[in-house]
BADO-808030 format. One record per residue (C-alpha): residue number from 1; residue in one letter; z, x, y. Coordinates in nm, 4 decimals. Layout:
BADO-808030
+-----+----+----------+----------+----------+
|   i | aa |       pz |       px |       py |
+-----+----+----------+----------+----------+
| NUM |  A |        Z |        X |        Y |
...
+-----+----+----------+----------+----------+
end
This chain:
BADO-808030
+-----+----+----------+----------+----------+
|   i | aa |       pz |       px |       py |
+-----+----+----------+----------+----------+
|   1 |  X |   4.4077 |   8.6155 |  12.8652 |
|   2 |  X |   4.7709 |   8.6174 |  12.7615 |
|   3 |  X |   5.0583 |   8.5809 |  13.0544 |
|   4 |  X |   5.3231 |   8.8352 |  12.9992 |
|   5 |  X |   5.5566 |   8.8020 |  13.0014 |
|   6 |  X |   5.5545 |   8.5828 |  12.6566 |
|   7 |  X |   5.7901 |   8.3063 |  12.6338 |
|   8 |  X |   6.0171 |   8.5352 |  12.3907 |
|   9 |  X |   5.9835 |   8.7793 |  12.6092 |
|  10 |  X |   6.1761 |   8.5609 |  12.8535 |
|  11 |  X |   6.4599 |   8.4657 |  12.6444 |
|  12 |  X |   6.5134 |   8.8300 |  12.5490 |
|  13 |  X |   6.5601 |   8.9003 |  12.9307 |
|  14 |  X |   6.8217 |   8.6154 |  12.9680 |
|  15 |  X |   6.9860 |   8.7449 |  12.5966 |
|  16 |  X |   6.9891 |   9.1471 |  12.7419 |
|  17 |  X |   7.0833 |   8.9465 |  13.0856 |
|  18 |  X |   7.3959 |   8.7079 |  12.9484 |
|  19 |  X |   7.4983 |   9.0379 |  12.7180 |
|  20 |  X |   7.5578 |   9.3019 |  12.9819 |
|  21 |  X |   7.6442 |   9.0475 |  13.2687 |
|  22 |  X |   7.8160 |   8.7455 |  13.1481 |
|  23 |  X |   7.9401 |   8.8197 |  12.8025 |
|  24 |  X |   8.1991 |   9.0590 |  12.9290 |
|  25 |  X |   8.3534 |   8.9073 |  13.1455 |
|  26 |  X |   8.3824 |   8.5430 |  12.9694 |
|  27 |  X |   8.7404 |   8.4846 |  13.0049 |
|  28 |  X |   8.9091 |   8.4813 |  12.6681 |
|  29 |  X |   8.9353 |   8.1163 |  12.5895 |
|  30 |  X |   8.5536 |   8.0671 |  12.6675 |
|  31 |  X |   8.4025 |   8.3600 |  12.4505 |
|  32 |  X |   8.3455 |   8.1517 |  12.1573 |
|  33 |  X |   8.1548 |   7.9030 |  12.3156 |
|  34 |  X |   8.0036 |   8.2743 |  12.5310 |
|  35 |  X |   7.9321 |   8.3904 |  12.1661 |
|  36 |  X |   7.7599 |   8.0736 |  11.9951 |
|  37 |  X |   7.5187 |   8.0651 |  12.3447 |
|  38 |  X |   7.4272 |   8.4086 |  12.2379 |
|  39 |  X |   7.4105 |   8.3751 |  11.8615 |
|  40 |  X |   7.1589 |   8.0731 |  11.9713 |
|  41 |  X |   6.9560 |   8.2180 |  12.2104 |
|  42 |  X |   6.8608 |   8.5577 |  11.9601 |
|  43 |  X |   6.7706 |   8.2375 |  11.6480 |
|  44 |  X |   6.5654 |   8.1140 |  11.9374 |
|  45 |  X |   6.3779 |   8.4201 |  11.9810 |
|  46 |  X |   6.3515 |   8.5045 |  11.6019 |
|  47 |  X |   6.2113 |   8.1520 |  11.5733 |
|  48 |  X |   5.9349 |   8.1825 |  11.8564 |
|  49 |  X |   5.8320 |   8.5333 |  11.7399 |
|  50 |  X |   5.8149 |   8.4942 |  11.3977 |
|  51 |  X |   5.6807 |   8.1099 |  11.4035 |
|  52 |  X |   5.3134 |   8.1405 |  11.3482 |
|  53 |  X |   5.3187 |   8.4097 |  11.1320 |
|  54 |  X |   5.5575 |   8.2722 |  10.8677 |
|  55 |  X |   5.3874 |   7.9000 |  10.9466 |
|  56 |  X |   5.0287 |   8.0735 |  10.8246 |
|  57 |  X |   5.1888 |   8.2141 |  10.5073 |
|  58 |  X |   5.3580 |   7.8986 |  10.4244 |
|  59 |  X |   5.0384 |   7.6851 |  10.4936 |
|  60 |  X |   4.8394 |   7.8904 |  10.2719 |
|  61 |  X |   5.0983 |   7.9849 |  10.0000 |
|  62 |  X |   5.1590 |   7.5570 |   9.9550 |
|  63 |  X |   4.7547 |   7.5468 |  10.0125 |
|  64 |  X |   4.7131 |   7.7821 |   9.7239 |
|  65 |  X |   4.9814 |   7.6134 |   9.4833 |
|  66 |  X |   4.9365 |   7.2860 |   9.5441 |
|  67 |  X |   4.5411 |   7.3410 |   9.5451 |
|  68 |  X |   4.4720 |   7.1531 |   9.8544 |
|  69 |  X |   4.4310 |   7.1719 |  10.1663 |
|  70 |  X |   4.6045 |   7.0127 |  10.4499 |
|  71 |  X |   4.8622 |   7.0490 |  10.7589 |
|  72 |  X |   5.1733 |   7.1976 |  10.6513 |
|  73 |  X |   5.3555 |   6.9261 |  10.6860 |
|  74 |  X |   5.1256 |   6.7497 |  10.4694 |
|  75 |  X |   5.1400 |   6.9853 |  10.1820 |
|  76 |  X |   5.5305 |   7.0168 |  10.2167 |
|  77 |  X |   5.5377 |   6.5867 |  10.1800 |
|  78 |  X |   5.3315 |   6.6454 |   9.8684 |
|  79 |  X |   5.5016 |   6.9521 |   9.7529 |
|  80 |  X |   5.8444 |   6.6802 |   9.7890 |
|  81 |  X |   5.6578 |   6.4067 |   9.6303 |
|  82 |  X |   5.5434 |   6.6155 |   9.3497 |
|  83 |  X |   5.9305 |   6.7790 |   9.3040 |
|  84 |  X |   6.0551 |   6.4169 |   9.2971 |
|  85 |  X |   5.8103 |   6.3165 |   8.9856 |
|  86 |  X |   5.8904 |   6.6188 |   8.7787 |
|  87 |  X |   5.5542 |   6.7431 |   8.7856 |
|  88 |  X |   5.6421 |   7.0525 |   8.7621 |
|  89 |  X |   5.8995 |   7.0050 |   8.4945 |
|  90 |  X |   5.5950 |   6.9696 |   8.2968 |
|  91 |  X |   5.5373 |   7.3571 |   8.2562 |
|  92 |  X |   5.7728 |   7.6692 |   8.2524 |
|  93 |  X |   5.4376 |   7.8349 |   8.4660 |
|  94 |  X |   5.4773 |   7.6200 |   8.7301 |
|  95 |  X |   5.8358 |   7.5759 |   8.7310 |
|  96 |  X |   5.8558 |   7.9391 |   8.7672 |
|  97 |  X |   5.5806 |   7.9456 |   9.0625 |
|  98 |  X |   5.7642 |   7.6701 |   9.2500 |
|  99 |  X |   6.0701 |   7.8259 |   9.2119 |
| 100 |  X |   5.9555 |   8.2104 |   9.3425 |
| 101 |  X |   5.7677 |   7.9647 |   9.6747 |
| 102 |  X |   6.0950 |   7.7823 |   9.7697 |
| 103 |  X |   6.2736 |   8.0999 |   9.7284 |
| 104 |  X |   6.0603 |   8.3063 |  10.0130 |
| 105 |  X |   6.0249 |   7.9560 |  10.2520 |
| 106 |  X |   6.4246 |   7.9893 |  10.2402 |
| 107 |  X |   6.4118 |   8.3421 |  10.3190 |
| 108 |  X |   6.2141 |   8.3283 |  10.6058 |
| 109 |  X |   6.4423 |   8.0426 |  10.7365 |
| 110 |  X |   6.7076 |   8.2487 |  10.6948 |
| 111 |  X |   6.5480 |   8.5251 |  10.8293 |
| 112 |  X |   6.5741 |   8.3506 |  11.1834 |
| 113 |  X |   6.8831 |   8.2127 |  11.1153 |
| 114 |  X |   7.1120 |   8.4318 |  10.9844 |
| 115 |  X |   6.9361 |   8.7837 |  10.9018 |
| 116 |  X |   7.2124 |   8.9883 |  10.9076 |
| 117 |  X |   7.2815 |   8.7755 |  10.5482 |
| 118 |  X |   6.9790 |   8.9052 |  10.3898 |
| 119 |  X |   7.1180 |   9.2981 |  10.4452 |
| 120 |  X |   7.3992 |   9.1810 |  10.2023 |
+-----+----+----------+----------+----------+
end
């Protein structure tokens, strides 16, 4: 049985909560620090909502690849160990593979971090 509300679920109520409330009336000399609180708590979020979806993919895109199995921490050790040897220098196929996998790992990152970035 899940408990609602989820634990993003929470931090969305303190985001709404610190927007409507606190955020406007954060005297002038504070409302950077008011805006990097808020810019943090909505990565937060992103990050909790979106973790084990984009954790599965990544497990079982570097799974695939790397044809093995493992944790994903694992297979992103061997992924570095096998970038560091220039194993996949070996072959323009590969290269190319590697290349279109780091790519969408760094989007989803970004995705939580900054996704207003990928609009541009």
């Amino acid at each position: 049985m899940k408990i609602r509300p989820s634990e993003w679920e929470l931090l969305d109520i303190v985001l709404q909560v610190f927007r409507e409330e606190f955020l406007p009336n954060i005297s002038e000399d504070k409302r950077y620090s008011g805006l990097m609180v808020e810019n943090a708590l909505s990565i937060v979020i992103r990050q909790i909502k979106n973790k084990t979806e984009n954790e599965n993919q990544e497990l079982s895109t570097l799974a695939s690849f790397l044809d093995t199995e493992g944790s994903l921490m694992s297979l992103n050790r061997l992924l570095s160990e096998r970038i560091r040897s220039g194993y996949f220098s070996k072959s323009l196929d590969n290269s190319e593979k590697l290349r279109k996998i780091l790519f969408e790992i760094t989007k989803s990152s970004v995705s939580e971090s900054n996704p207003k970035y990928l609009q541009l």
